[in-house]
MMTF fields as JSON, N, C-alpha, C and O atoms, coordinates in Angstrom:
{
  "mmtfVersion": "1.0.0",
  "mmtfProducer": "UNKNOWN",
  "numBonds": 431,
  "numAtoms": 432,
  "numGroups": 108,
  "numChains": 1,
  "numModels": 1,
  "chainsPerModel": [1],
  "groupsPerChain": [108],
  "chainIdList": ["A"],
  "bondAtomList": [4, 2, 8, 6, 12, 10, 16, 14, 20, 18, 24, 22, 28, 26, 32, 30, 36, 34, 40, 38, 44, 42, 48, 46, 52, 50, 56, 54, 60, 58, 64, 62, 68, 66, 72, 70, 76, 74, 80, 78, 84, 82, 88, 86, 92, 90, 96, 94, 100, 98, 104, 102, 108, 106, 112, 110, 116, 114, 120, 118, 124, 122, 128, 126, 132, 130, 136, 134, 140, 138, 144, 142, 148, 146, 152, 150, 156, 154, 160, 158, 164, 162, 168, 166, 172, 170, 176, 174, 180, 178, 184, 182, 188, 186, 192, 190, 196, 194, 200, 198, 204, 202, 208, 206, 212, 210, 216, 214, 220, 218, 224, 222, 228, 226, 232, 230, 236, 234, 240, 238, 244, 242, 248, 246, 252, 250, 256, 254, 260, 258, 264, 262, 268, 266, 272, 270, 276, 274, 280, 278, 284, 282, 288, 286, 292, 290, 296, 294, 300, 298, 304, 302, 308, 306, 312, 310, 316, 314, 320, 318, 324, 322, 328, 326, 332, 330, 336, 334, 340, 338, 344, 342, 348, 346, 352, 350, 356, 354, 360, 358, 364, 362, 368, 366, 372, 370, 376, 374, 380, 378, 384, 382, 388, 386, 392, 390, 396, 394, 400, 398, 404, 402, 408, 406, 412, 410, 416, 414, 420, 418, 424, 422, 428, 426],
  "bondOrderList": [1, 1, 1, 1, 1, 1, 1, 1, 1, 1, 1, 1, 1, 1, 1, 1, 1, 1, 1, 1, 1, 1, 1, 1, 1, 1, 1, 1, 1, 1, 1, 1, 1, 1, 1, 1, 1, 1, 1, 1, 1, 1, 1, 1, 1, 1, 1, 1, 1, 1, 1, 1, 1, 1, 1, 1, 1, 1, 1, 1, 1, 1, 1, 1, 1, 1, 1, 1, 1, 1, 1, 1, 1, 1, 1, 1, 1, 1, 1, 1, 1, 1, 1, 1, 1, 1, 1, 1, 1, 1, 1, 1, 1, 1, 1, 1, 1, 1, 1, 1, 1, 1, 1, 1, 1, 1, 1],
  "groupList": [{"groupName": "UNK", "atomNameList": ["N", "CA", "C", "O"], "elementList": ["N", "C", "C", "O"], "formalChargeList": [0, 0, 0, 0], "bondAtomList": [1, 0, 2, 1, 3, 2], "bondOrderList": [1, 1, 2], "singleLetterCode": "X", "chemCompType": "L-PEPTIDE LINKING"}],
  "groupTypeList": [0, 0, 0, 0, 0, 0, 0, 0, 0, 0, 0, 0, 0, 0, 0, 0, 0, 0, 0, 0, 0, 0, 0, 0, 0, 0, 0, 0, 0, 0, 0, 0, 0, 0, 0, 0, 0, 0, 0, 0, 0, 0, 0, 0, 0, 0, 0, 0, 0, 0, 0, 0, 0, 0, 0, 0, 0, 0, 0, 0, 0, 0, 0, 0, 0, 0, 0, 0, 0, 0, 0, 0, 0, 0, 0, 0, 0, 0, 0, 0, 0, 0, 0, 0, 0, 0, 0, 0, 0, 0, 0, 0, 0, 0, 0, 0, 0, 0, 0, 0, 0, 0, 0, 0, 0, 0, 0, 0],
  "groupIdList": [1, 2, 3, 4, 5, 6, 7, 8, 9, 10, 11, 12, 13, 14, 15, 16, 17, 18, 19, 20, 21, 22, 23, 24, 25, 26, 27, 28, 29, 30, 31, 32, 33, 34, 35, 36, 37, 38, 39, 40, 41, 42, 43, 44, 45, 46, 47, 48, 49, 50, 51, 52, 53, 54, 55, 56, 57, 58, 59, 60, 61, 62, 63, 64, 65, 66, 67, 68, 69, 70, 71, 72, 73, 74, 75, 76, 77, 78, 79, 80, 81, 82, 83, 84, 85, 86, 87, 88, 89, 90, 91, 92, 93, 94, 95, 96, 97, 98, 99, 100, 101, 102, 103, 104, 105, 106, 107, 108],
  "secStructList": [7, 7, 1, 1, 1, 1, 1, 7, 1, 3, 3, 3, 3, 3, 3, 3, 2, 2, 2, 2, 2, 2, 2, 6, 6, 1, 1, 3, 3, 7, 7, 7, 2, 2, 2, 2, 2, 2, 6, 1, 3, 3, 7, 5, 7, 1, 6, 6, 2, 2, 2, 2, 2, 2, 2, 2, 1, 6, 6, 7, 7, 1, 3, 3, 3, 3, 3, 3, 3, 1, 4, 4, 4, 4, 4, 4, 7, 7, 3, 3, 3, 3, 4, 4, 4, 3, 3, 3, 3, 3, 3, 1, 1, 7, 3, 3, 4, 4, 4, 3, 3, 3, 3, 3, 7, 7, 7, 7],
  "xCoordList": [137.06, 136.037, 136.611, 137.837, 136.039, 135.745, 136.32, 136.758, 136.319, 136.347, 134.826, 134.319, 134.105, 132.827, 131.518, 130.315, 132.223, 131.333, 131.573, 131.075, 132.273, 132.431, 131.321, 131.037, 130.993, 129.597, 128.397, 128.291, 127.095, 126.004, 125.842, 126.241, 124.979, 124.61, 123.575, 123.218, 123.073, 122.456, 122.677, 122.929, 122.561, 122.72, 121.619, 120.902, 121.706, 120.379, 121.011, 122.135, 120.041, 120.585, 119.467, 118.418, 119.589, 118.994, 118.728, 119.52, 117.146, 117.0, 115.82, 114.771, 115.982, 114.752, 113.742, 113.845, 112.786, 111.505, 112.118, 112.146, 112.491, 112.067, 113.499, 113.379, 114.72, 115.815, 115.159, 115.217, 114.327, 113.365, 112.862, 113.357, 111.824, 110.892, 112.147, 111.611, 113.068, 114.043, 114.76, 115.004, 115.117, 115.231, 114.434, 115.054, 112.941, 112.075, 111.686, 111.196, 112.145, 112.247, 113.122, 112.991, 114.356, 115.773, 115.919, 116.789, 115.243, 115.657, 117.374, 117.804, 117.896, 119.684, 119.584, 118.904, 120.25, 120.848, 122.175, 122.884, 122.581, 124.133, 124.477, 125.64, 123.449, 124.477, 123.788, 123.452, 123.42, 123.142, 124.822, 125.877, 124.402, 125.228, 126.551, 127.602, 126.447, 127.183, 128.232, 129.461, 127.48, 127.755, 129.017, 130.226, 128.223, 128.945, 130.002, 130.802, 130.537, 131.379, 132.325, 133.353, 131.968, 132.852, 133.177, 134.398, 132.958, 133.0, 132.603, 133.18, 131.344, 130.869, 129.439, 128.876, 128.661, 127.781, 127.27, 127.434, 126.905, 127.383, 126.12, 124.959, 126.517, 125.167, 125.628, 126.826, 124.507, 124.635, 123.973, 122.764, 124.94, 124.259, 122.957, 122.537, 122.618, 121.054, 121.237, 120.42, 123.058, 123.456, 123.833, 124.042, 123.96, 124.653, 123.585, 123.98, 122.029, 121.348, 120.587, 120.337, 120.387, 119.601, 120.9, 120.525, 121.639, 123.253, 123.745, 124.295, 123.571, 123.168, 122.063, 122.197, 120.588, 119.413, 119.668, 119.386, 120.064, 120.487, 121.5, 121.429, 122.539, 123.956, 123.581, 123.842, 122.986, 123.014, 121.4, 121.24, 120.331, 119.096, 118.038, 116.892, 118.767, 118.17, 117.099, 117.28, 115.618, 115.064, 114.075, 113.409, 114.425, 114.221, 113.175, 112.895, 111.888, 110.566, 110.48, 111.232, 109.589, 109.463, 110.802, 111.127, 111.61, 112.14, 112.188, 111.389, 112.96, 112.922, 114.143, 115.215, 114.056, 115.029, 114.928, 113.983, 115.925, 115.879, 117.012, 118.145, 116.495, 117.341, 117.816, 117.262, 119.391, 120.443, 120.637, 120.811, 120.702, 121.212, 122.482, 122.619, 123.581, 124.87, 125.517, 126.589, 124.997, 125.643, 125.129, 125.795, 124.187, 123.766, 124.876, 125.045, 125.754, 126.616, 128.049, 128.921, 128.304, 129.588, 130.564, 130.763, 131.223, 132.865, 133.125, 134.105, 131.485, 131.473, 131.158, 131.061, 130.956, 130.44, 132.379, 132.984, 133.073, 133.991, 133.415, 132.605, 134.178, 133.767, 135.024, 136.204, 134.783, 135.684, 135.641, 134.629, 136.77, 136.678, 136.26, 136.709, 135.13, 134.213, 134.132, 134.724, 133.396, 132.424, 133.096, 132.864, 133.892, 134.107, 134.964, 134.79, 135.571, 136.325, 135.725, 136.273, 134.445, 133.483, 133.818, 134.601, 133.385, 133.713, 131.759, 130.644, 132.036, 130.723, 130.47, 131.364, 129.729, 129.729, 129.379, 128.587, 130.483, 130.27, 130.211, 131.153, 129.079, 129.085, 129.725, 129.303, 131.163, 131.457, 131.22, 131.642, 130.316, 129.248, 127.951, 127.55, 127.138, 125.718, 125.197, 125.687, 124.006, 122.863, 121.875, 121.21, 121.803, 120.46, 119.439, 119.579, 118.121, 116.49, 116.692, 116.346, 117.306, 117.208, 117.965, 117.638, 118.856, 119.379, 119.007, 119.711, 117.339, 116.409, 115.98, 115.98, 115.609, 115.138, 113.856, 113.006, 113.568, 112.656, 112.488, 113.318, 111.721, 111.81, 110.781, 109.943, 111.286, 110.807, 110.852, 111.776, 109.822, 110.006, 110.793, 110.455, 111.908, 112.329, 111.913, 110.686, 112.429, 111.744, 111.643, 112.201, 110.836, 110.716, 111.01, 111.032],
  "yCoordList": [88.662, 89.643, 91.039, 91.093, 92.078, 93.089, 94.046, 93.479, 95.13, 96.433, 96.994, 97.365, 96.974, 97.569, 96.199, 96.299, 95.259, 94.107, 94.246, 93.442, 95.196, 94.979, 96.561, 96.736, 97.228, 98.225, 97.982, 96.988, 98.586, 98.139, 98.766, 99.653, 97.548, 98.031, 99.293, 99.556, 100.119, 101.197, 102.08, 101.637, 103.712, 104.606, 105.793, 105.575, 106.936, 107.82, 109.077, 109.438, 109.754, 111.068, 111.653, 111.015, 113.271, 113.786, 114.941, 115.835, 114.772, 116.37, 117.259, 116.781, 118.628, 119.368, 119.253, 119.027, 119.653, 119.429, 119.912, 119.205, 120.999, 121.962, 120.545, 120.089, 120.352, 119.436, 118.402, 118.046, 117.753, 116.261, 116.721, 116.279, 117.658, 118.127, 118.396, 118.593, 118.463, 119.164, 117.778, 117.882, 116.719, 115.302, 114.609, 113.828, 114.549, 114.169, 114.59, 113.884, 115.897, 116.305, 116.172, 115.49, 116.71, 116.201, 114.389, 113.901, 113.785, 112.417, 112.042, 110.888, 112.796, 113.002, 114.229, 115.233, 114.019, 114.716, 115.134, 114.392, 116.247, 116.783, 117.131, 117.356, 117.183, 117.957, 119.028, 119.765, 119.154, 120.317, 120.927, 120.354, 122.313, 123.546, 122.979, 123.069, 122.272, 121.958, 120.59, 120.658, 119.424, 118.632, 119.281, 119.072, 120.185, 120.491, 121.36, 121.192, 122.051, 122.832, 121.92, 122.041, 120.611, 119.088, 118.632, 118.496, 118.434, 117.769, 115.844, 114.757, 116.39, 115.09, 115.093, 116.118, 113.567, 114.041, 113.371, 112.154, 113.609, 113.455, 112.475, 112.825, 111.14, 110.029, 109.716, 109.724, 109.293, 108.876, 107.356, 107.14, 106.368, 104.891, 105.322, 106.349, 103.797, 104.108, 104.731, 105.437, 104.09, 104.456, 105.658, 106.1, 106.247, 107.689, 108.933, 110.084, 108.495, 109.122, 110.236, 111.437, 109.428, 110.475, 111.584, 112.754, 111.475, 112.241, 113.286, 114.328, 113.042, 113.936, 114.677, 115.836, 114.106, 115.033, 116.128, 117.281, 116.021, 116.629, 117.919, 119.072, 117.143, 118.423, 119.581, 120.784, 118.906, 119.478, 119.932, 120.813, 119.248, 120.13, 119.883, 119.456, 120.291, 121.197, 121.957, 122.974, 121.371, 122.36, 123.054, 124.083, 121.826, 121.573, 121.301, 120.635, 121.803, 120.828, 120.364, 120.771, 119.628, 118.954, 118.793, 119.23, 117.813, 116.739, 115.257, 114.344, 115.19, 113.829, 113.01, 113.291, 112.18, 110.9, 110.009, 109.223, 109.912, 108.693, 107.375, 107.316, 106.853, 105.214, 105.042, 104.932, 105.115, 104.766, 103.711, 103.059, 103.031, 101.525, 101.951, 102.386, 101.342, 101.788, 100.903, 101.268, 99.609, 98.902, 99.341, 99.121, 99.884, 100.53, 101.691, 102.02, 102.405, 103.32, 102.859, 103.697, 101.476, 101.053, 101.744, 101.702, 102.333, 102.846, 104.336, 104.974, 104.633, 106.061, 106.896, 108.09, 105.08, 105.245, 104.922, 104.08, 105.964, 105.738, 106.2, 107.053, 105.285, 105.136, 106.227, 105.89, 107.018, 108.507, 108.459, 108.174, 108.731, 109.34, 110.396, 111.351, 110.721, 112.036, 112.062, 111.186, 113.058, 113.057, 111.634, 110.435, 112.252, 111.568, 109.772, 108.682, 110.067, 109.511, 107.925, 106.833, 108.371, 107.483, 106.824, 107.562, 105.761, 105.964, 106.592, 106.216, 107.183, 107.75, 107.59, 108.246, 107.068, 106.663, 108.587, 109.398, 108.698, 109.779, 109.603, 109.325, 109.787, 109.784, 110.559, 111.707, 110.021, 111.044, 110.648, 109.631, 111.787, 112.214, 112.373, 113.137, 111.693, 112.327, 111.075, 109.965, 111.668, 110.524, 110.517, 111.497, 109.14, 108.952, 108.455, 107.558, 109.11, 108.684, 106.764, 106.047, 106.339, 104.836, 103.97, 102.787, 104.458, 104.359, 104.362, 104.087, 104.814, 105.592, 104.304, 103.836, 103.563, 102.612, 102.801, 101.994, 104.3, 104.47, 106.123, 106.921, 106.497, 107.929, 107.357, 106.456, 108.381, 108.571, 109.909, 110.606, 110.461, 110.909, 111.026, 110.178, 111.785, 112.185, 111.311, 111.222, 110.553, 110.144, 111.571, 112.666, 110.989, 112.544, 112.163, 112.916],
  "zCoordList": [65.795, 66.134, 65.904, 66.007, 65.641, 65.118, 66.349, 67.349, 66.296, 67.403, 67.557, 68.615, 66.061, 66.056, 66.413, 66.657, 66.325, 67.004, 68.623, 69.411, 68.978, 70.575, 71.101, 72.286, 70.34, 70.446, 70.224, 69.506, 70.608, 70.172, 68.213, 67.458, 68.246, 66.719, 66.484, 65.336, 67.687, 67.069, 68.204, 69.324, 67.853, 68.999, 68.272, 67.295, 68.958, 68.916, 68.691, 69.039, 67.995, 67.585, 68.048, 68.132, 68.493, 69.305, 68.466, 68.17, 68.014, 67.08, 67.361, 67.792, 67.11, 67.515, 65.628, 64.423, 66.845, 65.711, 64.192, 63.185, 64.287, 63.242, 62.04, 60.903, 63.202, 62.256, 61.729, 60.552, 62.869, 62.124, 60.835, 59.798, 60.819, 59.751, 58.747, 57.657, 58.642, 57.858, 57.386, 56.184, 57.817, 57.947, 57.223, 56.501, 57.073, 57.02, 55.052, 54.171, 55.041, 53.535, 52.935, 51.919, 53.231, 52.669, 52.533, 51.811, 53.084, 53.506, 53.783, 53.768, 53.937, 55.029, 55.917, 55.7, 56.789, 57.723, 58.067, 58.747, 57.667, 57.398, 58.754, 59.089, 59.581, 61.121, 61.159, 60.232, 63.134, 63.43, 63.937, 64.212, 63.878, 63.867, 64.435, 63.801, 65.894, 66.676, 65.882, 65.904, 65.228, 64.267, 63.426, 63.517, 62.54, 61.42, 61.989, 61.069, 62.69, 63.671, 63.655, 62.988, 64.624, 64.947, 63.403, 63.478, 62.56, 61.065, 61.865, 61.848, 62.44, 62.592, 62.974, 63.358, 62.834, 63.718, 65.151, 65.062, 65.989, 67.202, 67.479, 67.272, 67.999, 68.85, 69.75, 70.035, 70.52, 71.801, 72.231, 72.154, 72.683, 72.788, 73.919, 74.452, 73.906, 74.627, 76.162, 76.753, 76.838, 78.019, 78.143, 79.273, 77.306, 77.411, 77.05, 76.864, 76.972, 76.041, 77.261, 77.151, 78.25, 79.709, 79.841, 79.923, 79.857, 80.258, 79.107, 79.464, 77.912, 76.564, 76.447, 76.053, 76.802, 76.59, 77.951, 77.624, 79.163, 80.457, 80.356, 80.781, 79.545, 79.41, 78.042, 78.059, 77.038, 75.989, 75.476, 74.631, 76.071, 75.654, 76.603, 76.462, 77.699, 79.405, 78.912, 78.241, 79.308, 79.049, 77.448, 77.33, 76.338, 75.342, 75.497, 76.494, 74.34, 74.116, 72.309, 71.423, 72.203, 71.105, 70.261, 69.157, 71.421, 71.206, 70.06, 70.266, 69.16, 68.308, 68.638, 68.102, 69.347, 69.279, 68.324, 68.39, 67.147, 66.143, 66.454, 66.932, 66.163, 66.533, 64.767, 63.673, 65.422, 63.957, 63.836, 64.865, 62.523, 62.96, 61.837, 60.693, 63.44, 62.711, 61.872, 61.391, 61.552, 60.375, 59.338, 58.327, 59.199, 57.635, 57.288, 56.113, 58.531, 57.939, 58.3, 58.53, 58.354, 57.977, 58.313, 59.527, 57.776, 58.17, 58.66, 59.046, 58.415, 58.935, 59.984, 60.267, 60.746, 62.373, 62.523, 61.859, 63.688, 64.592, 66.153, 66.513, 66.821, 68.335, 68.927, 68.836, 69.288, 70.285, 71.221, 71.862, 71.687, 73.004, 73.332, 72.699, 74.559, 74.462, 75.829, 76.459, 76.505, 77.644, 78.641, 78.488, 79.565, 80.509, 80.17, 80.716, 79.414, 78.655, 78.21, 78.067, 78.087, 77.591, 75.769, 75.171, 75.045, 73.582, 73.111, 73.474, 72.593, 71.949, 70.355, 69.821, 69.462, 67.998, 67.543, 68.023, 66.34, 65.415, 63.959, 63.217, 63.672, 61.925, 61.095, 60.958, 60.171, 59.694, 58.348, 57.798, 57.743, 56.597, 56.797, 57.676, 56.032, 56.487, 57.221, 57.429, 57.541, 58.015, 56.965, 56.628, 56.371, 55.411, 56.107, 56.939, 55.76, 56.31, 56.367, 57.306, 55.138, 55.102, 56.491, 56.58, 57.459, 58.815, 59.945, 60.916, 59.973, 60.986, 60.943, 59.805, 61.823, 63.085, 63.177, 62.801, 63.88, 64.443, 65.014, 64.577, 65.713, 66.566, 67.96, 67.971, 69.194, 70.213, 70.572, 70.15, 71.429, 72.462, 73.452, 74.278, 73.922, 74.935, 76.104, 76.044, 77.251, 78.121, 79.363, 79.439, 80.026, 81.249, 82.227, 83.202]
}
């Protein structure tokens, strides 16, 4: 067995409207500001996702949560140590539209 068979197979990326719409045309996603700063881009599993929308977009409206499925990006998902010495999945390169799962809403 694997190290990446011991994670879930998908986690969520957390984007504002205007990045979706920007996502949505480009069909990849290079990283918001904060991302590209890190030379990564930053997800959050489904457990860590109330605790991410809370610390980092307090207060945010029109909200896009996309569901990654991280075997479509293979070797470019690594699991970090982050936030409370939690492992957290980071994409390093882009995110392609073909990886997207799905989108939600923010829960409230």
């Amino acid at each position: 067995m694997t190290t990446q068979a011991l994670h879930p197979t998908t986690a969520y990326k957390i984007l504002t409207a205007s990045q979706w719409a920007q996502f949505q045309t480009d069909g990849v996603f290079l990283g918001a500001p904060v991302d590209v700063a890190d030379g990564y881009i930053h997800l959050s599993t489904a457990d860590q996702l109330r605790e991410t929308l809370d610390k980092h977009f307090s207060g945010q409206i029109a909200l896009v949560i996309a569901e990654v499925d991280l075997a479509a990006l293979a070797d470019s998902v690594k699991w970090e140590v982050s936030r409370g010495g939690a492992l957290f999945p980071h994409i390093y390169g882009s995110l392609p539209m073909s990886a997207i799962l799905g989108i939600a809403q923010p829960p409230v």
